[in-house]
Structures are given as structure tokens and as C-alpha cells.
C-alpha positions, 0 to 999 in steps of 0.5 A: 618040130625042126621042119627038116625032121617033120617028113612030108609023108607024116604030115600026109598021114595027118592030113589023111586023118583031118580031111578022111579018117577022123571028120571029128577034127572041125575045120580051124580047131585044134585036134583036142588029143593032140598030136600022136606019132603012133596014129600019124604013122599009121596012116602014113604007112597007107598013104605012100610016100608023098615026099618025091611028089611034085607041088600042083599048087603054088601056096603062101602062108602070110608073114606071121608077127611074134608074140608074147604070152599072157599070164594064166591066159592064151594068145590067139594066133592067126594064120592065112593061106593064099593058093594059086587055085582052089581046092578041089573035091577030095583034096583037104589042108592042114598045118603043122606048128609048135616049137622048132625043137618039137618032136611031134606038131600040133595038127590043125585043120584048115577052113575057107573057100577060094584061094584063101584058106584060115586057121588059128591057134592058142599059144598059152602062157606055159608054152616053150618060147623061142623059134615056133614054125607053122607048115601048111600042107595040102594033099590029094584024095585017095589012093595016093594022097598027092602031094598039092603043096607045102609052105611054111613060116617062122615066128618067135613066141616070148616070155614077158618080162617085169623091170623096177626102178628106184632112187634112193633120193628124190633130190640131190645138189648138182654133182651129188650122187644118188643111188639107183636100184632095180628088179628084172623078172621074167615068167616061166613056167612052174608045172601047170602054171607060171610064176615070175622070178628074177633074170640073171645075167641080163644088160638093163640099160637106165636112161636120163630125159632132162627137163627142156629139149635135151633128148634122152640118153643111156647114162649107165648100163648094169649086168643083173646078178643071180635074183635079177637085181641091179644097182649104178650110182650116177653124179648129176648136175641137171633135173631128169627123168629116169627108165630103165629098159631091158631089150629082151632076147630072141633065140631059137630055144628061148625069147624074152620080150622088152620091157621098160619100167616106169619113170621116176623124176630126180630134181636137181637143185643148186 
């Protein structure tokens, strides 16, 4: 759903199905059939071509956060509409969202009175991750469907991620070296469902918090291999506290979050 790509005229096709053509389409509930580019283009051959109409309607669609799915659940997003009026009898708003690279959106229909206008949606754990785009649109009633407004935000939807550390000695004589090893995985989708597997190719990062007012620093970074394992072997000369923390990754066609794992402390005796 590149924005550039999702006319403005489609989207009035929708917006004539949600508002008139199909009142089965609740307000603030997702279109259960989903999106189809043959009924979309139907109604927007009878709509006309709304793309060179002017805006009657100022319209912000509020800062969206990213989120990151849940594991065999869903993650709710939320999304307001402030208007510059109300609307009026016979004018009706959708929005447009999925990922950029999406050729057909999903439509939602828009409740609220005023010019506050809400809806929401589910972003399930198989869902693309990356660059996600939410457009709102509000047209006019019959015959031409006017074009009110349009507005639109961007957020990043993320796959989580797992990250493991080890040592292989919970102490060591100052100078003395200890081996640490560790797991990076994320969650991808396998057909209908997910599973974890290991990430290749990512920078971890593996931090020493002394005992005392030290603060913590990066004392070894480590490249993941083909299963997403790591492994640096460090000298030490104090007792700390170790994590390893891998920052994640945001593109327009994937996007990891960041995970950091749990501590292990390694005492260092003389």
C-alpha cells in the first residue's frame, strides 16, 4: 500500500461501499472479507474521479507509536481523527492501512461525533513487518462523492526478538579469561502461525556493569553467524555484571525490535 499507489478515487469507491453500499460495515470494525480491488473498483467507476477535488476539510490523523506483535495474539492499534468541522448528513470517513508495500489496504470504517473521529485495528503476529501507513479519507454524499479530506500517518510494525547470554565460569582470577556465548532469534511467520529461529548477520553488543559506581559500558561486540549464535572471550581484572543487547532494525520492508537479555554476574577474585 505504497500511498503514491492507493488512488484517491479507490479509496472513494471504499468509502461509498462503508458509508452507502454496504451498511453491514459497522463503524470502527474491520471489513471481515477484506479488501477486494474488484468491488473497490466498481464503485469508484461510479464515483467519478475525486482526485482533482479540493479538501473542504482540514484533518490530522494523531502521531501513530510502532508496535511490536505478540506471539499467537494481536496488538490493538488505536487511531484519532481531528477535523476542522464535523461532519455532516451524507458525508462518511474511512481509513486506508497495511503495509507500504501492500497492494490493496485493508478499509476501516470511522465512528465519532464532533470533530473527533476513532477507529481501531488488530495487528496479528503473521503480520508483514516494516513501514505500515494509515490514510484517512472523508468524501461527500451522492452523486459525486466529493472529496472532504485526506490524511495520513506512518508507523513501523516489529517482529520481536529473543537474545541469551552465558559464561562458561561464574569466576575467574583477575586477568583470567572467560568465554561468553549467546543466542539471537527472532519470530517469523511459518504459513498460519510463527516460530523463532535463529538471526543471522546482526551486531550484539555485551555490556560489563562493575560492582561500585562504575557505569556500564560495551566491552565486546560480536557479529551473529548463520543460526544467530555468538560467542567473544573477554580478560577481566574486576567483578560485573554482563548483558547482551541487540538493538533491532527498522526498515521500510522488515523491522525487529530490541531486546536485551538477562544478566549473569562473573566474580573476579585475586
Amino acid at each position: 500500500m505504497v500511498r503514491t499507489s492507493l488512488t484517491v478515487t479507490a479509496l472513494t469507491g471504499a468509502l461509498v461501499l462503508a458509508g452507502a453500499a454496504a451498511p453491514a460495515l459497522a463503524a470502527g470494525t474491520t471489513d471481515p472479507s477484506g479488501p477486494s480491488t474488484a468491488r473497490i473498483a466498481a464503485l469508484a467507476a461510479t464515483a467519478g474521479d475525486a482526485s482533482t477535488t479540493a479538501s473542504t476539510v482540514k484533518a490530522t490523523v494523531t502521531a501513530l507509536p510502532d508496535v511490536t506483535v505478540v506471539r499467537d495474539g494481536s496488538v490493538r492499534v488505536n487511531v484519532t481523527i481531528t477535523l476542522s468541522r464535523a461532519l455532516q448528513t451524507g458525508e462518511v470517513a474511512a481509513l486506508a492501512y497495511g503495509p507500504a508495500s501492500a497492494e490493496e489496504p485493508n478499509i476501516l470504517a470511522v465512528s465519532g461525533t464532533g470533530t473527533t473521529l476513532k477507529a481501531a485495528f488488530l495487528v496479528r503476529d503473521t503480520a508483514a513487518s516494516g513501514t505500515w501507513v494509515v490514510d484517512a479519507m472523508g468524501v461527500g454524499g451522492a452523486p459525486n462523492y466529493p472529496t472532504l479530506f485526506e490524511s495520513y500517518r506512518t508507523f513501523h510494525v516489529k517482529r520481536p526478538t529473543v537474545i541469551s547470554l552465558h559464561s562458561n565460569h561464574g569466576t575467574a582470577h583477575v586477568g583470567g579469561s572467560v568465554a561468553f556465548t549467546g543466542q539471537l532469534n527472532r519470530l517469523l511467520p511459518t504459513g498460519s502461525s510463527t516460530a523463532y529461529s535463529g538471526f543471522a548477520g546482526q551486531i550484539v553488543r555485551i555490556y560489563a556493569d562493575p560492582v561500585g559506581s562504575a557505569p556500564k559500558k560495551v566491552v565486546a561486540t560480536a557479529r551473529t553467524t548463520s543460526t544467530g549464535a555468538f560467542s567473544r572471550t573477554l580478560t577481566l581484572d574486576a567483578t560485573a555484571t554482563y548483558t547482551a543487547t541487540y538493538g533491532g532494525v527498522v526498515g521500510p520492508a522488515a523491522a525487529y525490535a530490541p531486546k536485551t537479555s538477562s544478566s549473569l554476574v562473573v566474580h573476579v577474585v585475586r
